[in-house]
TORMAR-869537 format. One line per 3 residues: number of its first residue (from 1); their letters; for each residue y, z, x of C-alpha. Coordinates in nm, 3 decimals. Layout:
% TORMAR-869537
NUM = A = Y:Z:X ~ ...
//
This chain:
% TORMAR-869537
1 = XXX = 2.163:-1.190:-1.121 ~ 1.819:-1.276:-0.962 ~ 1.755:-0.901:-0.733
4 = XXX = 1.475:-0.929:-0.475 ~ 1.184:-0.698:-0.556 ~ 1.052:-0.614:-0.226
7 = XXX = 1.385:-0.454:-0.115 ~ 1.444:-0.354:-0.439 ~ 1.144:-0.131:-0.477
10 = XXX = 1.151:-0.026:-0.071 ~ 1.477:0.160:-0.131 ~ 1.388:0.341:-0.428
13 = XXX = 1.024:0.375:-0.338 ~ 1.002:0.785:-0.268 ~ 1.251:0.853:-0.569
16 = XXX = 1.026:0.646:-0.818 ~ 0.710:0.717:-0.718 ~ 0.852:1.104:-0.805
19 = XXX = 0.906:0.958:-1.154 ~ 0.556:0.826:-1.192 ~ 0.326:1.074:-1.197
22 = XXX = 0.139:0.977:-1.515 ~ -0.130:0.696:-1.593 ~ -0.016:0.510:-1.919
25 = XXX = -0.156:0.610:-2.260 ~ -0.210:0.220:-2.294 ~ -0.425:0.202:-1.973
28 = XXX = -0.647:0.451:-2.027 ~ -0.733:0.338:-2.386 ~ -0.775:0.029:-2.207
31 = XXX = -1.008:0.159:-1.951 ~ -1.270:0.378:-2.193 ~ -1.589:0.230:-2.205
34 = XXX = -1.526:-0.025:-1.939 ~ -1.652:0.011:-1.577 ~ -1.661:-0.269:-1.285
37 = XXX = -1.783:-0.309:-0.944 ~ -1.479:-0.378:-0.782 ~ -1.130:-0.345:-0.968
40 = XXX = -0.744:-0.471:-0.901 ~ -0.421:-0.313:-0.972 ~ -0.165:-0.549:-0.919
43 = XXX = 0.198:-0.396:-0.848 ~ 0.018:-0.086:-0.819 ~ 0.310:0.102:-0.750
46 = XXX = 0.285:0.493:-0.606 ~ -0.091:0.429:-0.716 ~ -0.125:0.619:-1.053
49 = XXX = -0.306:0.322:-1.211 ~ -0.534:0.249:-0.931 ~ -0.596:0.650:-0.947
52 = XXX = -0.720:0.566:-1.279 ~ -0.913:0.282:-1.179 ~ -1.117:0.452:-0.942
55 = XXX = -1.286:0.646:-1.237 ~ -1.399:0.377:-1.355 ~ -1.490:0.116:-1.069
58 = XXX = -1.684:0.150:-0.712 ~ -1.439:0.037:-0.516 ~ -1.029:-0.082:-0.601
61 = XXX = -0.773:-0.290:-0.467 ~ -0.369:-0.195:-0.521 ~ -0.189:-0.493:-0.441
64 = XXX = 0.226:-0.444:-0.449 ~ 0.496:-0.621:-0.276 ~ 0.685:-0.275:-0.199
67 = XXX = 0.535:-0.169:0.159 ~ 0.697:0.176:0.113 ~ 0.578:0.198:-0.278
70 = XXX = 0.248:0.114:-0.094 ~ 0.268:0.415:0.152 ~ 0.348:0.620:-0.113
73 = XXX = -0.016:0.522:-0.285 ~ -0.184:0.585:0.014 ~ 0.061:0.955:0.023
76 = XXX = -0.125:1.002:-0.346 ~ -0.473:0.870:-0.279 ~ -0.508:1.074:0.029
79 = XXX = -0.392:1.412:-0.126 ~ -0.583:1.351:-0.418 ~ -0.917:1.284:-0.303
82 = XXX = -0.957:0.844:-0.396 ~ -0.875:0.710:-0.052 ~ -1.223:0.621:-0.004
85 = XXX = -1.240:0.441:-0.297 ~ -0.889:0.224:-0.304 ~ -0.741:-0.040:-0.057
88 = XXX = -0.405:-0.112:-0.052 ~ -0.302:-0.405:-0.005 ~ 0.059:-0.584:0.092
91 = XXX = 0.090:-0.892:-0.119 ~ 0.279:-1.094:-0.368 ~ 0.185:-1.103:-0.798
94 = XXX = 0.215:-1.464:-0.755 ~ -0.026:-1.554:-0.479 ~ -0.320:-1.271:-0.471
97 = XXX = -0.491:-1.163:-0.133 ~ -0.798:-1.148:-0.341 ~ -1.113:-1.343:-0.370
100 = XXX = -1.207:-1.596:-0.687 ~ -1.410:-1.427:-0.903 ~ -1.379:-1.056:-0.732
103 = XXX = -1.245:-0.865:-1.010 ~ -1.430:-0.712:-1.326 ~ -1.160:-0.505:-1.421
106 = XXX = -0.757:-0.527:-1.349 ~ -0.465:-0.378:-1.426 ~ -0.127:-0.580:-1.436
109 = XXX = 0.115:-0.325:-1.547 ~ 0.481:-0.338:-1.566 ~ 0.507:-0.590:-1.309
112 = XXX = 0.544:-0.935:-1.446 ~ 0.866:-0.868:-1.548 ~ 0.993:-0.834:-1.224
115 = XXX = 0.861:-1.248:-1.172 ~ 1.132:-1.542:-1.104 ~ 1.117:-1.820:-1.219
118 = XXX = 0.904:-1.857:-1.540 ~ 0.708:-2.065:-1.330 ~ 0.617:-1.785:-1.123
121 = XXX = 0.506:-1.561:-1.435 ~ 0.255:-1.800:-1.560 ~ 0.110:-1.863:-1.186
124 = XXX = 0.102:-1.503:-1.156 ~ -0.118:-1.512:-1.458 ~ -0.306:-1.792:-1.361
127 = XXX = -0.389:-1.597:-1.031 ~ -0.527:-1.316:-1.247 ~ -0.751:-1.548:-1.401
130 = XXX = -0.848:-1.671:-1.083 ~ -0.968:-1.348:-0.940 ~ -1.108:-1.236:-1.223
133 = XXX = -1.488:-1.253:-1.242 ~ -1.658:-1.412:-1.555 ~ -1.692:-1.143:-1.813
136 = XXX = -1.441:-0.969:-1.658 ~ -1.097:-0.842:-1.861 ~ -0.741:-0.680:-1.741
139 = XXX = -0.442:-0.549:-1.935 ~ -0.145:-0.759:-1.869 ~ 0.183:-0.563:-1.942
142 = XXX = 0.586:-0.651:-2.007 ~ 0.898:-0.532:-2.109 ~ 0.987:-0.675:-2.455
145 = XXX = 1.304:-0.742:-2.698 ~ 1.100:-0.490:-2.881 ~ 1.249:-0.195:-2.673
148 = XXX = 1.516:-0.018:-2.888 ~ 1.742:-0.054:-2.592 ~ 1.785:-0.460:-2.658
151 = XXX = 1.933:-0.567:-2.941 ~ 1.817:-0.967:-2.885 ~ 1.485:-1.111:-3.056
154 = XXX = 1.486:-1.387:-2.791 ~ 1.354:-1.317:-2.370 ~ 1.675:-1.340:-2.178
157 = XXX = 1.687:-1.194:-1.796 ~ 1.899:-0.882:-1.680 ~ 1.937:-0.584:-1.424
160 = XXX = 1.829:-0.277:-1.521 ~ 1.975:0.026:-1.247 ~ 1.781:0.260:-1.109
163 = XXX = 1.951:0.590:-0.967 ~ 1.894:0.723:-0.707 ~ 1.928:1.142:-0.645
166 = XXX = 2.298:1.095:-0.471 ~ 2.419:0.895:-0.762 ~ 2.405:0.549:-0.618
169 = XXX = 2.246:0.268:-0.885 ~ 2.036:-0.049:-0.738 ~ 1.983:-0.303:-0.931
172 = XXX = 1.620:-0.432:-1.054 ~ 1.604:-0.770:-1.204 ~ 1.350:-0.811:-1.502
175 = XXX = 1.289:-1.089:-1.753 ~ 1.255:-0.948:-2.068 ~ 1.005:-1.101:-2.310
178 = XXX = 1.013:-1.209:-2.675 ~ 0.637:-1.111:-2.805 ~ 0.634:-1.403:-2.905
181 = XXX = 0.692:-1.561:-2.531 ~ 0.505:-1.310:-2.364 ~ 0.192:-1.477:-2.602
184 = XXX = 0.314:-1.834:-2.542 ~ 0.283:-1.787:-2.139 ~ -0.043:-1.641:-2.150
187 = XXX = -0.153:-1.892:-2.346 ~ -0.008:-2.187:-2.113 ~ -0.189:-1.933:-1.796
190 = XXX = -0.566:-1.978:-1.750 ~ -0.642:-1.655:-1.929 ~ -0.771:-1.604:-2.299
193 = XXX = -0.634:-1.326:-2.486 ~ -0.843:-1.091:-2.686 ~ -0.629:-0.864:-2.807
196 = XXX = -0.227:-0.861:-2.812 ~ -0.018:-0.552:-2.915 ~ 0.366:-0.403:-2.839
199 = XXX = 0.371:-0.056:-2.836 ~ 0.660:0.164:-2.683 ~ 0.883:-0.123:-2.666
202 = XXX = 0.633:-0.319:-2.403 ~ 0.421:-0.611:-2.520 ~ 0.048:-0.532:-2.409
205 = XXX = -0.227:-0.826:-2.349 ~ -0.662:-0.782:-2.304 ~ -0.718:-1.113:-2.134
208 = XXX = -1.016:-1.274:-1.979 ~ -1.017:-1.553:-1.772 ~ -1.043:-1.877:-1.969
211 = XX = -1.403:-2.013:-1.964 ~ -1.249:-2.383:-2.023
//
């Protein structure tokens, strides 16, 4: 079942990043009121988040595993005027090119999900706690059972197709999440959650890192 992401997200790359134009309602009510130094977007995607994040941080870092998803956030960032302010980055959810501590403010959105095995989710997390610098938060997001296109109350893993213009379908894996999982594995990680919520069929975590 298990789909690898990087090739995954390389084929599809130009045709999604045409499908992601917008920042999510959930990540800018995240954002208001909250500025950092330095900020991470990790899976960043064609860059709409880390657009985003440049309003409200000096300087950003997109980190995805696609390197075409990451040439079309440099396509955005250039034509849009926040080049200066972002670097993109090549690297993996699960082992961060970032520095302990570097973060204030991170964005982990609709990425997770794309993690195998559940080991790999919670080190992913536990990397986000890592880089995250004391005070700091991020928003931690996941498909859940909550979705009205899953009809199961327990996290089970599936492909979900994308397709493409010509009609072909390629196959993403995901792992979707119980809530009540998606809670249980940030609580094993080395964050602390401060506020939990599933809206839109996604389960959505505030986290700090864990002061413990």
């Amino acid at each position: 079942m298990e789909t690898d992401p990087q090739s995954t997200y390389d084929r599809i790359a130009a045709h999604f990043a045409k499908t992601r134009e917008y920042a999510w309602p959930e990540v800018e009510s995240f954002l208001a009121g909250r500025s950092a130094t330095r900020a991470l977007d990790v899976g960043c995607g064609n860059g709409r988040h880390a657009e985003l994040l440049a309003e409200h941080a000096a300087s950003v870092v997109g980190v995805d595993l696609s390197r075409e998803l990451l040439r079309e956030a440099a396509t955005r960032a250039r034509e849009r005027g926040f080049d200066e302010a972002v670097d993109l980055v090549h690297g993996d959810a699960a082992a961060l090119p970032v520095a302990d501590d570097a973060v204030g403010l991170a964005t982990y959105v609709a990425t997770l999900h794309h993690l195998s095995p559940r080991a790999a989710r919670v080190g992913s997390l536990d990397e986000l706690a890592r880089v995250l610098a004391p005070g700091g938060a991020a928003l931690v997001s996941a498909w859940s059972t909550a979705h009205d296109r899953f009809d199961r109350e327990e996290g089970f893993d599936t492909t979900v197709d994308w397709t493409l213009p010509g009609g072909e379908t390629v196959p993403r894996y995901y792992h979707i999440y119980s809530p009540e999982e998606f809670e249980t594995d940030l609580e094993e990680s080395a964050l602390d959650v401060v506020e939990f919520d599933v809206s839109s069929g996604n389960c959505y975590a505030t986290v700090t890192a864990s002061s413990d």
